[in-house]
C-alpha positions in Angstrom: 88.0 109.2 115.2 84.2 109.3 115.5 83.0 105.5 117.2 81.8 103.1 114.5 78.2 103.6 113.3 78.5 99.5 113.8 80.9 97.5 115.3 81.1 94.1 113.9 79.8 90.9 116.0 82.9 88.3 116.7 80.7 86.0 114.2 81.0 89.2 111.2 84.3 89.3 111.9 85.7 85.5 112.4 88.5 84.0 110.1 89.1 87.4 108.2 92.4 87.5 107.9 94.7 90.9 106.5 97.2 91.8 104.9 99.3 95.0 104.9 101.9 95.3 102.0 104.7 97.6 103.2 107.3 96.3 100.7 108.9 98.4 98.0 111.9 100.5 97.7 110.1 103.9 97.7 112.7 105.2 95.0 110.0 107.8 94.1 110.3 109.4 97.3 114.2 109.1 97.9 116.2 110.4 99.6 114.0 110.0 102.5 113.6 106.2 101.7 117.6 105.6 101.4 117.4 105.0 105.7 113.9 104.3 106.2 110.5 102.3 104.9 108.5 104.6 102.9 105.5 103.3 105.1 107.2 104.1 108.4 107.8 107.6 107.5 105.2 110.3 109.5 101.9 111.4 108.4 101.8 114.6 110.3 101.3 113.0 113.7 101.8 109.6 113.3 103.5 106.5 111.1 102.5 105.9 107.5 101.2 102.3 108.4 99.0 103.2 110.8 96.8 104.6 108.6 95.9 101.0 106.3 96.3 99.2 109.6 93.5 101.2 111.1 91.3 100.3 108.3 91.8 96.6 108.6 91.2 97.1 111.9 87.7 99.0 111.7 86.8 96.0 109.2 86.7 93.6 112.2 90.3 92.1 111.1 92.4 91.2 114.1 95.1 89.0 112.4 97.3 90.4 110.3 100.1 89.8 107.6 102.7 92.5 107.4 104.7 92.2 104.2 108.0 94.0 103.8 111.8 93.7 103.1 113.7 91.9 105.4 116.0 94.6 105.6 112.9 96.6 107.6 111.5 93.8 109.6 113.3 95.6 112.8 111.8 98.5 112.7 108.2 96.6 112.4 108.5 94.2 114.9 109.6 97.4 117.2 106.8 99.6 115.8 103.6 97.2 115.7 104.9 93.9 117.4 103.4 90.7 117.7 100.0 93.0 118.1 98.9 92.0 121.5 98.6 95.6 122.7 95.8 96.0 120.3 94.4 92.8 120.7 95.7 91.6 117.4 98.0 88.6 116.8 100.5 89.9 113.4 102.8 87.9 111.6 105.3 89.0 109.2 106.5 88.1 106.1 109.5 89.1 103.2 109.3 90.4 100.0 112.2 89.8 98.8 111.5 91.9 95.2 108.9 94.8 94.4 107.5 92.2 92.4 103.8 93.8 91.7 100.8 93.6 94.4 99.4 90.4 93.6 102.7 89.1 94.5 101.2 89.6 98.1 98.9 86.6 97.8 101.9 84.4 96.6 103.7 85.3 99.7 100.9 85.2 102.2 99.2 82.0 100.7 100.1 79.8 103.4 98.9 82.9 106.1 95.5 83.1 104.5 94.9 79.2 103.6 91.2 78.7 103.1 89.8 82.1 104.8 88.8 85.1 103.0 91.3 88.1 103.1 91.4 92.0 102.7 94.7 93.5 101.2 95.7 97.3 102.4 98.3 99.2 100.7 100.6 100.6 103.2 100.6 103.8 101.4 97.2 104.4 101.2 94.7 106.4 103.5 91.3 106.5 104.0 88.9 108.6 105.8 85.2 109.3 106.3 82.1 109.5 108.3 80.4 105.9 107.4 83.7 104.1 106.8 83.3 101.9 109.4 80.1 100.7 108.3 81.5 100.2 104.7 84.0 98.2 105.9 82.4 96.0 107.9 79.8 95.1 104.8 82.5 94.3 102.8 84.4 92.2 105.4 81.3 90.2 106.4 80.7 89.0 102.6 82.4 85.6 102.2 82.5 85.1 98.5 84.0 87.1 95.3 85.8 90.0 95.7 85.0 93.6 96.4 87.1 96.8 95.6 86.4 100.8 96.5 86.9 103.0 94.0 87.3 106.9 93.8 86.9 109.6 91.4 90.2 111.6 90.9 91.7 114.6 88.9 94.5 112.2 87.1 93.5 108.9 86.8 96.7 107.4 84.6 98.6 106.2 87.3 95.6 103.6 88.7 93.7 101.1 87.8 90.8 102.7 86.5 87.7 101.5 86.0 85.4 101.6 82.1 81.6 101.3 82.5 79.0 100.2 79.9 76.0 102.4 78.8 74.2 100.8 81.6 76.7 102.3 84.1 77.9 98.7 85.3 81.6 98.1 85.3 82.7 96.3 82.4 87.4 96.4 83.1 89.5 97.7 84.8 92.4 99.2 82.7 96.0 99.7 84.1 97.4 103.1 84.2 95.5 104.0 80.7 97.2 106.8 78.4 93.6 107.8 78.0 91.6 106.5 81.2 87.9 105.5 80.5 87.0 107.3 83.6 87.6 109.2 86.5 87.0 106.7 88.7 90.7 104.9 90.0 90.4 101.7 92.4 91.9 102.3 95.5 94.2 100.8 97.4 91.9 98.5 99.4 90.8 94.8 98.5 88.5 92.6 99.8 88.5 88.8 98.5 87.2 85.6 99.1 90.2 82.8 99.6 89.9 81.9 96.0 92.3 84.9 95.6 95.5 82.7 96.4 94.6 80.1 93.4 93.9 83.1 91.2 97.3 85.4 91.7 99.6 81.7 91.3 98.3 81.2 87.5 99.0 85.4 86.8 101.7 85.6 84.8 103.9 89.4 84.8 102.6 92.1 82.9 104.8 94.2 80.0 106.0 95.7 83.1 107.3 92.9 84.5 105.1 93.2 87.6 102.0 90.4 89.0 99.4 93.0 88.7 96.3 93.2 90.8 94.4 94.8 88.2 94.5 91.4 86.6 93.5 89.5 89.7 90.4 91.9 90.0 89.7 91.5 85.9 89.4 87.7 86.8 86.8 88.2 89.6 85.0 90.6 87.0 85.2 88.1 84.4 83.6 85.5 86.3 80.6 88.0 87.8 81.7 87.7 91.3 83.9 91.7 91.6 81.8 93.9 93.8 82.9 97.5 93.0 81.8 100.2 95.4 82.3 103.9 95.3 83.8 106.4 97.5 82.3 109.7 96.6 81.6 112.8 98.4 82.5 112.7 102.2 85.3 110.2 101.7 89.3 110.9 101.6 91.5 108.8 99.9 95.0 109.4 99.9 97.9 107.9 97.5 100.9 109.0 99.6 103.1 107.8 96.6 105.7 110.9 95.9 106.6 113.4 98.4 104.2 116.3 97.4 101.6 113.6 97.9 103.2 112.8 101.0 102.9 116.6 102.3 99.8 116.8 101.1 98.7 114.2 103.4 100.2 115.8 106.2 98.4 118.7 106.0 95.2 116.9 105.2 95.3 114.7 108.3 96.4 117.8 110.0 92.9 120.2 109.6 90.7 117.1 109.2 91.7 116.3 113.1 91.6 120.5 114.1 88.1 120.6 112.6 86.6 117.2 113.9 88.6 117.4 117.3 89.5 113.4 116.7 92.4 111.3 115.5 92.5 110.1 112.6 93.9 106.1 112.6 94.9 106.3 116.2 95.0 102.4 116.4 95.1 101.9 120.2 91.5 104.1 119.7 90.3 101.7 117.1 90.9 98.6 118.8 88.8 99.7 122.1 86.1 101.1 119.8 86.3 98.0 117.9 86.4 95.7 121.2 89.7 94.4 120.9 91.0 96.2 124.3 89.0 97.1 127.4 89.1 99.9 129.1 91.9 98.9 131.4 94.0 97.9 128.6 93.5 101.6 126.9 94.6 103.0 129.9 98.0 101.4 130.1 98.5 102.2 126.5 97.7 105.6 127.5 100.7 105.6 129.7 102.8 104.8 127.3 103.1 108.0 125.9 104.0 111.6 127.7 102.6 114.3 124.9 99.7 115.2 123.1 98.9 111.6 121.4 99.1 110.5 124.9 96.9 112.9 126.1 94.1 111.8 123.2 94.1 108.3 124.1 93.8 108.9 128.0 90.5 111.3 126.9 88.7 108.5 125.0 87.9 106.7 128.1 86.3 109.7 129.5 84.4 110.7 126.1 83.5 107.6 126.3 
């Protein structure tokens, strides 16, 4: 991972809490969800949630909400902790029920209280030179809401944005039978505390689901939804159904041969991002005897 072009100051960065949303049953990628959290499955070289944590991480964000079944809070708590090796402090919460995204801020109300917050999907990944930098804009706005989207080939199964004749968004439409654009909002979410009152008066869609298209539409609605673009040089992966899931793999895979970096490597992150010092990389670095290992012990001496 290439060092942030910026690295946010403690004031940028203060009171922005996260949340990760690794809930679900992952019945579109079953069987290999029948034993294990979709989002704890591997992305060629490391976890699934690694990936969204890493972004909430390079936003500044160093307290963090992981949502998931109670079923999988084991595994979490041994994978990512209370998040003191990173310099983090994560909490943990149930959802009982996939019962839509927004559900997350009905949940996590009480964790985000009157901060703003940024929502990651934990099945979404991101990558690109300048994401950092993106990020950290985003986090260090404290009012409305802002959302990334990205054009893609098939649009229908996203929220997908309609523009007016000016070019300015004008809705968001859910999974549209004929999508208004190419351009689908990604799995990323940045709000203002607001969010929490919002998502307790949505009521479920025909699909029985809290949708956080309709949270965005209300931001839209009252002029204060911040849409930004991923084009050309970004990666953003849905990693949704298991050809997605490979396709991810290989992705990540020749992204890290060509750049000679990890991608996500979160103990990497959180000393670029000044959560860790140097010593504190280093023992993290001995936690591991392979390869991975091997990365983290050469970012101290690439500096």
């Amino acid at each position: 991972m290439r060092k942030p072009e910026r690295c946010p100051s403690t004031e940028d960065r203060a009171h922005r809490k996260g949340i990760l949303l690794a809930g679900g049953r992952g019945s579109r990628l079953a069987p290999l969800t029948w034993a294990a959290n979709k989002h704890l499955l591997p992305v060629y070289d490391k976890p699934l949630a690694y990936y969204p944590m890493s972004v909430l991480m390079l936003a500044g964000i160093r307290h963090v909400l992981v949502i998931c079944r109670n079923e999988d809070l084991p595994s979490y708590r041994h994978l990512l902790g209370d998040g003191s090796r990173l310099g983090m402090v994560l909490e943990y919460a149930v959802q009982e029920e996939p019962r839509g995204l927004a559900d997350a801020f009905r949940i996590g109300g009480p964790f985000v209280g009157d901060d703003p917050v940024a929502l990651a999907l934990g099945d979404n990944i991101f990558a690109g030179k300048g994401l950092g930098g993106r990020l950290a804009a985003a986090s260090k706005r404290r009012e409305g809401a802002t959302v990334f989207a990205h054009p893609v080939r098939d649009p229908r199964p996203y929220g997908v944005l309609r523009f007016d004749d000016a070019g300015v968004p004008a809705d968001i439409v859910e999974k549209p039978a004929e999508p208004p654009s190419r351009y689908a909002v990604t799995g990323l979410y940045f709000y203002d505390a607001e969010v929490v009152e919002i998502a307790a008066r949505l009521r479920p869609s025909a699909r029985g689901e809290l949708e956080i298209t309709d949270v965005n539409r209300e931001y839209l609605r009252r002029g204060r939804l911040r849409v930004e673009t991923l084009g050309r040089g970004f990666t953003w992966l849905d990693t949704g159904t298991v050809p997605s899931l490979l396709r991810a793999a290989n992705r990540i895979k020749a992204m890290q041969a060509r750049r000679g970096t990890l991608i996500a490597c979160v103990e990497e992150v959180a000393y670029r991002m000044g959560f860790i010092d140097a010593a504190q990389l280093s023992r993290l670095a001995s936690e591991f005897s392979n390869a991975y290992g091997a990365y983290v012990r050469g970012v101290l001496e690439r500096g």
